[in-house]
C-alpha positions, 0 to 999 in steps of 0.5 A: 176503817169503818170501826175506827170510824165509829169510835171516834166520838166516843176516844173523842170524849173519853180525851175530853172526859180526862182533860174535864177531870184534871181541870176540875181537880185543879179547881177543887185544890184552887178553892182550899188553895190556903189549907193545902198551901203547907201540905203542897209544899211539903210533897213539893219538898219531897219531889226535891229531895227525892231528885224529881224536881227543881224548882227554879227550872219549873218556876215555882216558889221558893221557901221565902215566896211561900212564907210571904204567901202564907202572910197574906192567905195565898197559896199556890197558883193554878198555873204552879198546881198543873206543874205539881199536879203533873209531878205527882202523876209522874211519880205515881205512875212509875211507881205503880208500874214497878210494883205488882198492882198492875198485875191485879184481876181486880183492875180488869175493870179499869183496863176494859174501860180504857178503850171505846164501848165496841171494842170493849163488846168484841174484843173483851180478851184481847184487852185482857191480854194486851201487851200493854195492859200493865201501862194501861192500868198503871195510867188509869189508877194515876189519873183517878187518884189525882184527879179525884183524890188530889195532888197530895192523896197518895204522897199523904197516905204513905206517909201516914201509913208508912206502906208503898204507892201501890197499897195506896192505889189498891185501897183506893180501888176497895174504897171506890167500889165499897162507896159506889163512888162512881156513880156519886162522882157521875152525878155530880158532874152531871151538875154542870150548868145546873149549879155554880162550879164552886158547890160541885167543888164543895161535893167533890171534896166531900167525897175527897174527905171520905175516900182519904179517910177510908183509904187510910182505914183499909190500910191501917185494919186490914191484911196485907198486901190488900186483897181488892176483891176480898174487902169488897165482898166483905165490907160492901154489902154492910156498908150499903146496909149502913148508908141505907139505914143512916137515917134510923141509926143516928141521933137527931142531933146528928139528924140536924147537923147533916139537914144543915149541911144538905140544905146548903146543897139543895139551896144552890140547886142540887136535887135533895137525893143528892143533897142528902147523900153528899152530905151523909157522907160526913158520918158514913166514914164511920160506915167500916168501923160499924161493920167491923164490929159487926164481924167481932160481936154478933150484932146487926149493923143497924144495932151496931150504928145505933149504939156507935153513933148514940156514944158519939153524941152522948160523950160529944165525940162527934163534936170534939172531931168537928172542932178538930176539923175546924182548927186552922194550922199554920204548918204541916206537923200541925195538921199531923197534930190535928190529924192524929186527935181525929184518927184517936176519936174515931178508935175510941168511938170504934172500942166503946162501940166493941165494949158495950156490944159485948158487955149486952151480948150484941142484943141491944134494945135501948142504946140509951139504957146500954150506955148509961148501964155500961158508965155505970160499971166504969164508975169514977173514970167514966164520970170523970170523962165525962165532966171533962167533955161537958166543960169543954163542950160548953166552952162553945169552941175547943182548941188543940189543948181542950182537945189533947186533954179529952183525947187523954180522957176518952183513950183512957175510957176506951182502954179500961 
């Protein structure tokens, strides 16, 4: 008795943690309730064909709704997100217990944390051996992709990726701890009252964008089924390197552009250190790229990053994404579109990195000098790419065929 009784305030703020996290996740989606309102209808689709759901049973709208919606920018109600949001941790649960990933030593950490700090001190292998253990991670993993990620993290990357929901939770789980999003997300919650609820949002899905984006890169280069603790110890210590030396690998345009996304932050109240690091986040999705040609060439990860981010500002890479990134889609299959230049970009950044780090043999004392020797070697394919990009560059905007046309260029240089 007198246990139970010391733990209450703590199960009382572990119940009440989980409900801050769904309410937050919700305001999050709320907030880019117009982009989403295709992609939720799409997953909502899905649940429909897959015997989940019914829509008229769960009062939510049908395809006539969504399109008068979509005339006016409106997207899906909060009311309707908790009832999409339920269904997706519905799914994803059952999923994840029919599938070994609950079984995984490297979701101990998770299993441990369920339960309240004394418990956790005293009784350390009877939580390991508990005869619901495999429920119990099986519920942790839902609720942190959900609630962190959104309604629609793992039914996308499945579909991106064609691999089952527990490779999406087992690469979520490399993702989390690589980051050290814990601790990130931990101080961004710390900001309640301290900054307006929508610049928490703003960060949150900043971090949302990172761990989506990473989660589909560990799936798409590394072995399968994942091993968690093997891509940690083998990609976190570079990427902790990278996010130390960001500021001495980038280029001042690219300097400028995260000043301006962090000043945003900091006028809204957030502590500059903070500020910094959420909006650093928009180049460290590149952070495993960097490192794993660091594994392919023998090459430092600071010469790496120089020499990756100097080709993404010399040939407007980073730009070309920007301007997808900013594109408006009006349908799913769009947004695929859209996805896909962005993914090719970032495989071509990667592959002129690879090339240019070979052709100097990894020594690179003049990123600038390496590049302009390298297009020289390429000649008229190069020259020609680069008069492409420039034209579209000074245009001031590019729309999906710009961008289809400098994709082709750039997959062509990459190639050669």
């Amino acid at each position: 008795d007198n246990l139970l009784e010391k733990m209450t305030d703590e199960v009382a703020e572990l119940v009440i943690k989980d409900n801050y996290l769904q309410t937050g996740s919700l305001s999050v989606s709320m907030a880019l309730q117009h982009r989403l309102a295709d992609r939720l209808a799409n997953f909502m689709r899905e649940l429909e064909r897959g015997g989940y759901l019914n829509r008229k049973i769960e009062f939510l709208p049908d395809d006539e709704t969504l399109e008068e919606r979509k005339s006016q920018e409106i997207g899906f109600t909060r009311p309707e997100l908790c009832v999409l949001m339920a269904y997706a941790k519905i799914v994803l649960y059952d999923e994840l217990l029919n599938s070994a990933f609950p079984d995984s030593p490297s979701m101990s950490y998770d299993l441990e944390h369920y339960f309240p700090t004394p418990l956790r001190q005293k009784y350390k292998q009877l939580i390991l051996d508990h005869r619901l253990r495999r429920e119990i991670v099986a519920t942790m993993a839902t609720n942190a992709m959900v609630n962190r990620v959104g309604i629609v993290f793992a039914h996308e990357v499945k579909q991106k990726t064609g691999v089952q929901a527990c490779d999406v939770a087992r690469a979520f789980a490399i993702v989390r701890n690589v980051f050290d999003m814990r601790q990130l997300w931990d101080q961004i919650d710390g900001l309640d009252n301290v900054v307006p609820a929508t610049v928490q949002s703003q960060m949150h899905t900043e971090t949302g964008r990172l761990i989506e984006r990473m989660a589909t890169w560990f799936l798409m280069n590394c072995n399968h089924p994942l091993d968690i603790t093997e891509n940690i110890e083998a990609y976190g210590p570079g990427v902790r390197e990278s996010t130390a030396s960001l500021d001495e690998m980038i280029t001042e345009s690219d300097r400028e552009y995260l000043q301006q996304r962090a000043k945003v932050f900091v006028e809204a109240g957030t502590p500059e250190p903070l500020a910094r690091k959420v909006a650093n986040l928009r180049l460290l999705v590149s952070a495993c790229d960097i490192v794993k040609v660091t594994r392919s060439v023998n090459a430092t990860v600071q010469t790496a990053g120089q020499v990756y981010f100097t080709i993404g500002s010399r040939l407007n890479i980073d730009w070309l994404r920007r301007q997808a990134a900013g594109l408006t889609t009006e349908s799913h299959w769009e947004n695929q579109a859209v996805n896909a230049i962005i993914d090719d970009l970032y495989s071509h950044q990667y592959q002129l990195t690879l090339k240019m780090l070979q052709l100097a043999g990894g020594e690179v004392t003049d990123a600038e000098a390496l590049i302009g020797e390298w297009c020289e070697r390429r000649g008229a394919g190069c020259v020609a790419t680069t008069q492409v990009i420039h034209e579209i560059h000074g245009t001031g905007a590019a729309d999906m065929a710009m961008l289809a046309v400098a994709n082709r260029h750039l997959r062509a240089l990459a190639s050669e």
